[in-house]
KOLMI-883671 format. One record per residue (C-alpha): residue number from 1; z negated, x negated, y. Coordinates in pm, 1 decimal, decimal comma, padded with zeros to 6 digits. Layout:
# KOLMI-883671
+------+----------+----------+----------+
| resi |       c3 |       c1 |       c2 |
+------+----------+----------+----------+
|  NUM |        Z |        X |        Y |
...
+------+----------+----------+----------+
# end
This chain:
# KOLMI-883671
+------+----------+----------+----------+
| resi |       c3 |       c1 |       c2 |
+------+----------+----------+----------+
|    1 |  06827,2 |  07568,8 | -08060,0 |
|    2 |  06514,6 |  07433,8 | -07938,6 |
|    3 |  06568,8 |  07504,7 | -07566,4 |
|    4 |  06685,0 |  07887,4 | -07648,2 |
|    5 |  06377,1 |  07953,8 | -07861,8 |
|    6 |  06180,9 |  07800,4 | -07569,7 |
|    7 |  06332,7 |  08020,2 | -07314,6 |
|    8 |  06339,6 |  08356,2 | -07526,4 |
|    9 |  05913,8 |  08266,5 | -07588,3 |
|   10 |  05899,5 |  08205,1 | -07211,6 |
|   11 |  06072,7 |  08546,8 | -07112,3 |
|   12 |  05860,4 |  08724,6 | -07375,2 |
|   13 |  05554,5 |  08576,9 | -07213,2 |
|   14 |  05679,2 |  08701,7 | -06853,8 |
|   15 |  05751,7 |  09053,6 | -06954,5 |
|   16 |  05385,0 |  09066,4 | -07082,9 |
|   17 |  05269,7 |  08940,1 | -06798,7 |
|   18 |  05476,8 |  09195,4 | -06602,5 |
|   19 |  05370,9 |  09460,9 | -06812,2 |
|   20 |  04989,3 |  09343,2 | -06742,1 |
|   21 |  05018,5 |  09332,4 | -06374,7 |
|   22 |  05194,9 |  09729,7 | -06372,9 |
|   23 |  04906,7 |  09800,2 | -06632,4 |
|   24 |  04647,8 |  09674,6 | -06405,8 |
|   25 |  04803,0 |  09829,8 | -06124,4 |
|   26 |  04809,6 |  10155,7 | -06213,8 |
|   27 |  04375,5 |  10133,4 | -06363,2 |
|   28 |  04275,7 |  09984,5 | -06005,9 |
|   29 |  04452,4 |  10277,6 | -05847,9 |
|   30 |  04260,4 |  10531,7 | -06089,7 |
|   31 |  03971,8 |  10337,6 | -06024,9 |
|   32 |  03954,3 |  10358,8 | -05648,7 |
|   33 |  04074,1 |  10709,5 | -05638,5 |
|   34 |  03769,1 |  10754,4 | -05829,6 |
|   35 |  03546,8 |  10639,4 | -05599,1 |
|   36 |  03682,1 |  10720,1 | -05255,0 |
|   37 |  03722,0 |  11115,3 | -05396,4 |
|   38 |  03405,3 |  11155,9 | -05610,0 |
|   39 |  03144,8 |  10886,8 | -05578,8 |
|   40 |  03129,5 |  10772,2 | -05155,9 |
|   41 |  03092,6 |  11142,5 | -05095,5 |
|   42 |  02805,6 |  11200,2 | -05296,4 |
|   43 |  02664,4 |  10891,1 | -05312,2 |
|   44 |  02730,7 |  10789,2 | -05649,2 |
|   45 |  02742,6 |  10446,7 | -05788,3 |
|   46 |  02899,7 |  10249,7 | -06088,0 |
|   47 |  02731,1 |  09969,6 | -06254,3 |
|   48 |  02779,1 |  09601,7 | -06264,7 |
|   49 |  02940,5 |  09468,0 | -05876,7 |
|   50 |  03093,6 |  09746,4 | -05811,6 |
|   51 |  02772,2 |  09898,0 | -05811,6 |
|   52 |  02613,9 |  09652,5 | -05611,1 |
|   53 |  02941,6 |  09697,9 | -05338,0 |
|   54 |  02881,3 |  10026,7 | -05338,2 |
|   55 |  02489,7 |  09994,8 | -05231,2 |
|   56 |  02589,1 |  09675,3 | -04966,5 |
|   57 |  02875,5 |  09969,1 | -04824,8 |
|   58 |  02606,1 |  10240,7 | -04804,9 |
|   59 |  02397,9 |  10017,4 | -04597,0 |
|   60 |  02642,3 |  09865,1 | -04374,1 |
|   61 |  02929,6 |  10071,4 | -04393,7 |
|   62 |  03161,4 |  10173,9 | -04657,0 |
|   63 |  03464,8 |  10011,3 | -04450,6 |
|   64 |  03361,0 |  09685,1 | -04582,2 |
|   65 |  03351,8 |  09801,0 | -04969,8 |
|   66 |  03672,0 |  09612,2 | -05056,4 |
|   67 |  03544,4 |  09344,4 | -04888,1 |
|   68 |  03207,9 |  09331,3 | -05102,4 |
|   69 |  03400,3 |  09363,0 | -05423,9 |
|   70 |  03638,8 |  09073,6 | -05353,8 |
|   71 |  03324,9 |  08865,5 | -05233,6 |
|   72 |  03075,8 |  08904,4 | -05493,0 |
|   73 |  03308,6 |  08869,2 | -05736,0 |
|   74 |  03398,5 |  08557,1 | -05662,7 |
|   75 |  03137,1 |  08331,5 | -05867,6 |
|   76 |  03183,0 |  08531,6 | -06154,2 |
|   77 |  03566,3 |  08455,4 | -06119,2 |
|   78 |  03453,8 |  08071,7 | -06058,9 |
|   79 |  03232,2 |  08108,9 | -06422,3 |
|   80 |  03515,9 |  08297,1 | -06595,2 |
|   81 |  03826,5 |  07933,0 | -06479,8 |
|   82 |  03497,8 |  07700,6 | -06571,6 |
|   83 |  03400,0 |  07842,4 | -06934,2 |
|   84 |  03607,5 |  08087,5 | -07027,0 |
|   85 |  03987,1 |  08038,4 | -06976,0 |
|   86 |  04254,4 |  08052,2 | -06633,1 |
|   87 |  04434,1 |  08257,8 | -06797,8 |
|   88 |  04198,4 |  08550,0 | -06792,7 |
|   89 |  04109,0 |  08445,3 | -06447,6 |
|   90 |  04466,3 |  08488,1 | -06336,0 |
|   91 |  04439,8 |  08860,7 | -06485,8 |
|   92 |  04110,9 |  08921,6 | -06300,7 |
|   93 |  04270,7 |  08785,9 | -05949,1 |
|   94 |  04528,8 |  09003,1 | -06000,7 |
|   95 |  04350,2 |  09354,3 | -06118,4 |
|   96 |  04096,5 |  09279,2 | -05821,7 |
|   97 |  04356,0 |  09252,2 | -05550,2 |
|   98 |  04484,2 |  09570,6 | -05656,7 |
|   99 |  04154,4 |  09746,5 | -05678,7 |
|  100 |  04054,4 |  09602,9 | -05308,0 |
|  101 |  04404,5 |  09704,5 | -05168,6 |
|  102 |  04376,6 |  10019,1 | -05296,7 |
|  103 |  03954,8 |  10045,1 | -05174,1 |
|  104 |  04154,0 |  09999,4 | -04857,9 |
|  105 |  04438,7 |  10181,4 | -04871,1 |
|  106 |  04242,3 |  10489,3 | -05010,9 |
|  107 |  03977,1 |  10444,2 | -04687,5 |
|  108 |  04045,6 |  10802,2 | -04511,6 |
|  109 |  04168,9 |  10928,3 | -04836,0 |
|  110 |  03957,2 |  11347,9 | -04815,4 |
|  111 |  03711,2 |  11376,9 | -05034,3 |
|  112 |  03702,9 |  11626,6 | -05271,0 |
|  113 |  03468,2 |  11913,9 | -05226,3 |
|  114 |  03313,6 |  11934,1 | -05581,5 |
|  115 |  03005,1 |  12032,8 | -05716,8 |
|  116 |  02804,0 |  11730,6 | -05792,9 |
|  117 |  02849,6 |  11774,6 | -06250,6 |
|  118 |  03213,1 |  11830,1 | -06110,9 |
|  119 |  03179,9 |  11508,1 | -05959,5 |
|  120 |  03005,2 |  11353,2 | -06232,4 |
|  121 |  03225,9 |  11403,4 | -06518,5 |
|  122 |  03560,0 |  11390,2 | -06307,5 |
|  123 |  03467,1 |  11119,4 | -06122,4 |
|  124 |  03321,0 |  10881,3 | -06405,9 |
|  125 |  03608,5 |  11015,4 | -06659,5 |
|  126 |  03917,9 |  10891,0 | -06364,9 |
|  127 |  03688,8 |  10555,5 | -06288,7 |
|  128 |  03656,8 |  10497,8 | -06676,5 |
|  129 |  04036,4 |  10544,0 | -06718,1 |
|  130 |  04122,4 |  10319,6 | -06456,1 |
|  131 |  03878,1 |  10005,3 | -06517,9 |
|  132 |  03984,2 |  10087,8 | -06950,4 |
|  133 |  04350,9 |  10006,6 | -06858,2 |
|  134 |  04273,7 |  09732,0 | -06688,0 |
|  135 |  04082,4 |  09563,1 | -06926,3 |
|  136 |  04356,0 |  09681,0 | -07174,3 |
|  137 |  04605,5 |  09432,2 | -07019,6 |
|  138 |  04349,0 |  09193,2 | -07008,2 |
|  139 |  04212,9 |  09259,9 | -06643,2 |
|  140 |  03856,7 |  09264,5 | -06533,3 |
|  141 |  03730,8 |  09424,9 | -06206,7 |
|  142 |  03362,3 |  09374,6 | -06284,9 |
|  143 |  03214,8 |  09020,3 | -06276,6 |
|  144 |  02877,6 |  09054,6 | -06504,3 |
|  145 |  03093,9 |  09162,1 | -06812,9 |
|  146 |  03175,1 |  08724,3 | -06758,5 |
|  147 |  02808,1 |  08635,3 | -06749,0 |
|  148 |  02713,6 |  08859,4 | -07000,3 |
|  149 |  02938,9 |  08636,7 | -07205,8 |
|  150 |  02842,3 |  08293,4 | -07102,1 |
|  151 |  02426,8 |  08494,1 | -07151,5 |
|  152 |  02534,3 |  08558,0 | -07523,7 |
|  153 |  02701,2 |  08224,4 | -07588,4 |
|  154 |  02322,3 |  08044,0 | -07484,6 |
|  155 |  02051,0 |  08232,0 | -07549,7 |
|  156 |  02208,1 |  08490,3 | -07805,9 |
|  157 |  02179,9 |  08846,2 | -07632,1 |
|  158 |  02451,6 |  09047,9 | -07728,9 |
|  159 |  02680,2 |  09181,7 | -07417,5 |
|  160 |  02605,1 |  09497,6 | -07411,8 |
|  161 |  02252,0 |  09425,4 | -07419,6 |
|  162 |  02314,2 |  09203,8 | -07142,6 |
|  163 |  02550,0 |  09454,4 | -06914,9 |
|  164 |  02299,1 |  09744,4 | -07028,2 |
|  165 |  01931,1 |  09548,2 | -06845,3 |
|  166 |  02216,6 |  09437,4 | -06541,4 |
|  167 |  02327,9 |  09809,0 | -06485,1 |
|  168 |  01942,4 |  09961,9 | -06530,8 |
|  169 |  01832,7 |  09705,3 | -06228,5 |
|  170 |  02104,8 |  09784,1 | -06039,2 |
|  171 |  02039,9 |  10179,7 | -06059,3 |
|  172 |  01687,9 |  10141,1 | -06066,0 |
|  173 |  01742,6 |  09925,1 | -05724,4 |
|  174 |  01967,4 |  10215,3 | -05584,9 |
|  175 |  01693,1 |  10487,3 | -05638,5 |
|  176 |  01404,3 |  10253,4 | -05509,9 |
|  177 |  01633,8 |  10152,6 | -05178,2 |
|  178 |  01711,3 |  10496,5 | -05069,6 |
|  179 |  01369,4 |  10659,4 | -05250,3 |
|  180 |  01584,8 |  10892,1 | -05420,8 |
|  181 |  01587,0 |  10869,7 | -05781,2 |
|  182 |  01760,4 |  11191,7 | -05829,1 |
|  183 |  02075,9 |  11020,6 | -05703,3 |
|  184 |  02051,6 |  10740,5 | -05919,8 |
|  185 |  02037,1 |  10962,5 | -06263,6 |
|  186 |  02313,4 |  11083,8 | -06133,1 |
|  187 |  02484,6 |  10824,3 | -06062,0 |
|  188 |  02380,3 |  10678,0 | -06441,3 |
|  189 |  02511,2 |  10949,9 | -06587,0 |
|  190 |  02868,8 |  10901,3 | -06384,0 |
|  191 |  02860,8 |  10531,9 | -06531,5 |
|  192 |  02797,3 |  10673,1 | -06889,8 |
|  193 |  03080,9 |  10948,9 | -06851,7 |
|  194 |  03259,0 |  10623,1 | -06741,4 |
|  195 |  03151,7 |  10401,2 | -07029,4 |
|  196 |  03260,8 |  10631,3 | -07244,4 |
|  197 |  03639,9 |  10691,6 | -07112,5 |
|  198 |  03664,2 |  10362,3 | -07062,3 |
|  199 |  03575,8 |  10342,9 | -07481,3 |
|  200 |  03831,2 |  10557,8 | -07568,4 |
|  201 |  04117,9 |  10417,3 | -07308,4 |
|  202 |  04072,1 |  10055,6 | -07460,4 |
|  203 |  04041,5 |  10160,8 | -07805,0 |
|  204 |  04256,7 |  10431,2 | -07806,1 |
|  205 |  04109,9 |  10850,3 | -07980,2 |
|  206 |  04304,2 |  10727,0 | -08317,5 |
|  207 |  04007,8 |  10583,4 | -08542,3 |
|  208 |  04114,8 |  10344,3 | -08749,8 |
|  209 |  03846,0 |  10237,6 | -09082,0 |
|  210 |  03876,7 |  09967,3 | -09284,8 |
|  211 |  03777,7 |  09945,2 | -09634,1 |
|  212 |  03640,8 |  09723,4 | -09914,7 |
|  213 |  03651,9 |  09851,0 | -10259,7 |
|  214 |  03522,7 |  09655,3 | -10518,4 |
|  215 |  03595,3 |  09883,3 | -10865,3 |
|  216 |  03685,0 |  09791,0 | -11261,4 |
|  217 |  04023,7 |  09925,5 | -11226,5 |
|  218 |  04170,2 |  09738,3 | -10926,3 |
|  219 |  04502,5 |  09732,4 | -11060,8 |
|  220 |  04497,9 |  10159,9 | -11168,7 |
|  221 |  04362,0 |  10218,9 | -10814,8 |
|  222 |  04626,2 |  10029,0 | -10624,1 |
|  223 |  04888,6 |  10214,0 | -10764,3 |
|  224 |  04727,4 |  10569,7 | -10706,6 |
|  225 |  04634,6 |  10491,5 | -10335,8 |
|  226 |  04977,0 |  10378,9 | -10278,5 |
|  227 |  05178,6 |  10628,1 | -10432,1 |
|  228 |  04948,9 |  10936,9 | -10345,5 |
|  229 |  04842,3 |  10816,4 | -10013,0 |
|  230 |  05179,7 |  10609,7 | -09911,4 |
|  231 |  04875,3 |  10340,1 | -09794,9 |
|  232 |  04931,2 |  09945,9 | -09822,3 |
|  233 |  04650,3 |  09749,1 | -09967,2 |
|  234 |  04563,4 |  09363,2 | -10010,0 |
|  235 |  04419,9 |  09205,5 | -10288,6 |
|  236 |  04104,9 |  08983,1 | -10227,9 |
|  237 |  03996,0 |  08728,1 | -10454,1 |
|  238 |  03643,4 |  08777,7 | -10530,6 |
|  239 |  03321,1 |  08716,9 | -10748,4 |
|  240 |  03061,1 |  08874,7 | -10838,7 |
|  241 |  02729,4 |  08798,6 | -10722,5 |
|  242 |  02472,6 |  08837,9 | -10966,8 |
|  243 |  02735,2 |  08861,1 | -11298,8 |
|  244 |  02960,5 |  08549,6 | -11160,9 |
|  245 |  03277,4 |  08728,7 | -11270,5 |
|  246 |  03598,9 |  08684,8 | -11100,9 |
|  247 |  03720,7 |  09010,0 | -10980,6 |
|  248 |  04004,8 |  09158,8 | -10728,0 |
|  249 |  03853,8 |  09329,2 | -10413,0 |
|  250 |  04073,2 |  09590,7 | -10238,0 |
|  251 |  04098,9 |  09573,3 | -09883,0 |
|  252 |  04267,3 |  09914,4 | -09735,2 |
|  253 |  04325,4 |  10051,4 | -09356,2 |
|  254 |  04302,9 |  10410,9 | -09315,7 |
|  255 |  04288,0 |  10651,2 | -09031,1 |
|  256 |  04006,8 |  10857,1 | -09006,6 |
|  257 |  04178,3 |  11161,6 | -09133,3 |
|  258 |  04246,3 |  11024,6 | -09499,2 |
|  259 |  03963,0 |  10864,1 | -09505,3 |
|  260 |  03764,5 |  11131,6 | -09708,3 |
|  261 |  04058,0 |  11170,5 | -10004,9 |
|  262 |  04048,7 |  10771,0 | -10075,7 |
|  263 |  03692,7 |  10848,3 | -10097,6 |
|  264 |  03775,0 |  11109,7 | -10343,4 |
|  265 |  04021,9 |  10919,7 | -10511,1 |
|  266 |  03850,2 |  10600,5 | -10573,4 |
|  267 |  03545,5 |  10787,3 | -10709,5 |
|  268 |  03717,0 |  11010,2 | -10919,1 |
|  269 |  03902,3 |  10724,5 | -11079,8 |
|  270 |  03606,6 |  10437,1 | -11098,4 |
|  271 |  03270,0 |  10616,8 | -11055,2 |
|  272 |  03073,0 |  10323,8 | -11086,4 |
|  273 |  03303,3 |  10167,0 | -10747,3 |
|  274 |  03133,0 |  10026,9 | -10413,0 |
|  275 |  03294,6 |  10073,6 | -10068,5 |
|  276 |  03183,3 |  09889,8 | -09734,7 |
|  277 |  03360,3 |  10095,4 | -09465,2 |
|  278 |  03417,0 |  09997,9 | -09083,7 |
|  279 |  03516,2 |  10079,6 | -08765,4 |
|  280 |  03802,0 |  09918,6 | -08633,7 |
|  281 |  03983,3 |  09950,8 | -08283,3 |
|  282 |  04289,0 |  09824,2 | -08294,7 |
|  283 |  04510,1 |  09677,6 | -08520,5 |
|  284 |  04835,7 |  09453,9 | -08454,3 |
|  285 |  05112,1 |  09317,2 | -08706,7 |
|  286 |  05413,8 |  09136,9 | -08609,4 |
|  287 |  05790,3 |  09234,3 | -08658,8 |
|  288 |  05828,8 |  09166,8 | -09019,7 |
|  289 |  05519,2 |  09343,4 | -09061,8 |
|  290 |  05657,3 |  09637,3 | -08843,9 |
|  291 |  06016,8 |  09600,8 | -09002,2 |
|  292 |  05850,6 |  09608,9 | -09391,5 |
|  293 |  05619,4 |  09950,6 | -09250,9 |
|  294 |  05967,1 |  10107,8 | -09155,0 |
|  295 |  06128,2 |  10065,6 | -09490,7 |
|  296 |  05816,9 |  10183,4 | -09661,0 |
|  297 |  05755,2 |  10474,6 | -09473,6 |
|  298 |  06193,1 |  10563,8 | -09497,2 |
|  299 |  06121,1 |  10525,2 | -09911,9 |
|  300 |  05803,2 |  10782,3 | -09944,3 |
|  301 |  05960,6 |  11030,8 | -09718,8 |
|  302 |  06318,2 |  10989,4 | -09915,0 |
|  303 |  06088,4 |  11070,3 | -10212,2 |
|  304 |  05943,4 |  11334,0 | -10071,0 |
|  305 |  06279,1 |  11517,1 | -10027,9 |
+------+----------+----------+----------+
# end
């Protein structure tokens, strides 16, 4: 019994990984379409090492970009197996390969005669897309996202504060290179079009909100948001600051779209009630999770007819 639940755990992991490497496969493709069609010809750049390879291949040649990105991404990849974990590492081997082959492979690819806002947004939208899915399946094809990490585990700077002063020096070294600082605006606006795909990709357009409701009526309210909403709720155990009563706190997940009628609902029903509400990108459950959403969902629509 032991050995069979062994091997089924052992496939499952290998059909992720599979699923990772296709994943990352078909982002580094995206990626380096990206730049061999939009940014090389006019002489745009990404942030982090890829924006660094793309200054080194200006210089010397952009033959040799694949060979920059491999190269200075190496002592990040070092950092990442030292204080982060191999397994990541082995997803970051494996999403760079691809991305360098395809640098490669994509070499005399024709550029693509744009107009530079063309450019811009198409470019930085496919390069977004591309590096999103990668780090979806757990990739990485940019090495300063890893010591922006290891920054914010010592001295407490938060990543994106970190990846944000790493990306201004690198396009404020790009304009003072080539003394053209009209390329580099453009080229930070390509990286924000970027940024922003990339957003979207790894969290997905569905917004997800999570709530807190702390109310009088917990018990009242739990029944109206599941019956007239179909939602599921938890109750938290709870007290109350400044009274010391023990109370139950709703916690709800809602998409963006209902959002404003449990709002409604809640208010209507307990006007004195206090909501925290959050953003939240993802959320996973497991199968008797999934299974016990399936029944649900079969009894409110059977109700509904």
């Amino acid at each position: 019994m032991k050995k069979d639940s062994k091997k089924t755990a052992l496939q499952k992991r290998m059909v992720a990984f599979a699923i990772s490497v296709v994943g990352a496969c078909i982002g580094a493709a995206l990626a380096a379409m990206a730049i061999r069609i939009f940014l090389v010809p006019n002489q745009l750049i990404d942030g982090g090492v890829v924006g660094i390879s793309l200054i080194l291949s200006r210089l010397y040649g952009y033959g040799y970009l694949s060979t920059f990105v491999l190269v200075l991404n190496l002592p990040f990849a070092y950092l990442a197996w030292r204080y982060i974990r191999r397994s990541f590492v082995l997803h970051m081997v494996v999403a760079l390969l691809f991305f360098a082959l395809f640098l490669w492979l994509l070499d005399r690819l024709p550029s693509f005669s744009a107009d530079i806002l063309e450019a811009i947004v198409i470019g930085g939208a496919m390069l977004g897309a591309g590096a999103g899915l990668i780090i979806r399946y757990g990739g990485c094809t940019d090495g300063t996202e890893i010591l922006a990490i290891l920054i914010n585990r010592h001295k407490g700077f938060t990543v994106g504060q970190v990846i944000f002063a790493i990306n201004i020096f690198v396009f404020g070294a790009y304009g003072w290179i080539f003394e053209d600082w009209h390329v580099a605006l453009r080229s930070l606006m390509t990286y924000l079009v970027a940024f922003k795909t990339m957003d979207i990709v790894i969290a997905g357009l569905e917004e997800l909100k999570s709530v807190l409701i702390m109310c009088s009526k917990p018990e009242k309210l739990s029944r109206i948001i599941t019956h007239e909403l179909g939602l599921g709720l938890t109750f938290i155990k709870g007290r109350g600051g400044f009274s010391g009563e023990d109370r139950d706190i709703l916690f709800v997940i809602v998409e963006r779209l209902d959002l404003a009628e449990l709002k409604e609902i809640i208010l209507r029903e307990d006007p004195s009630a206090f909501m925290a509400i959050e953003n939240l990108h993802e959320v996973s459950y497991g199968e008797a999770a999934r299974f016990a959403l399936r029944r649900k969902a079969r009894r409110l629509l059977s109700g509904m007819i």
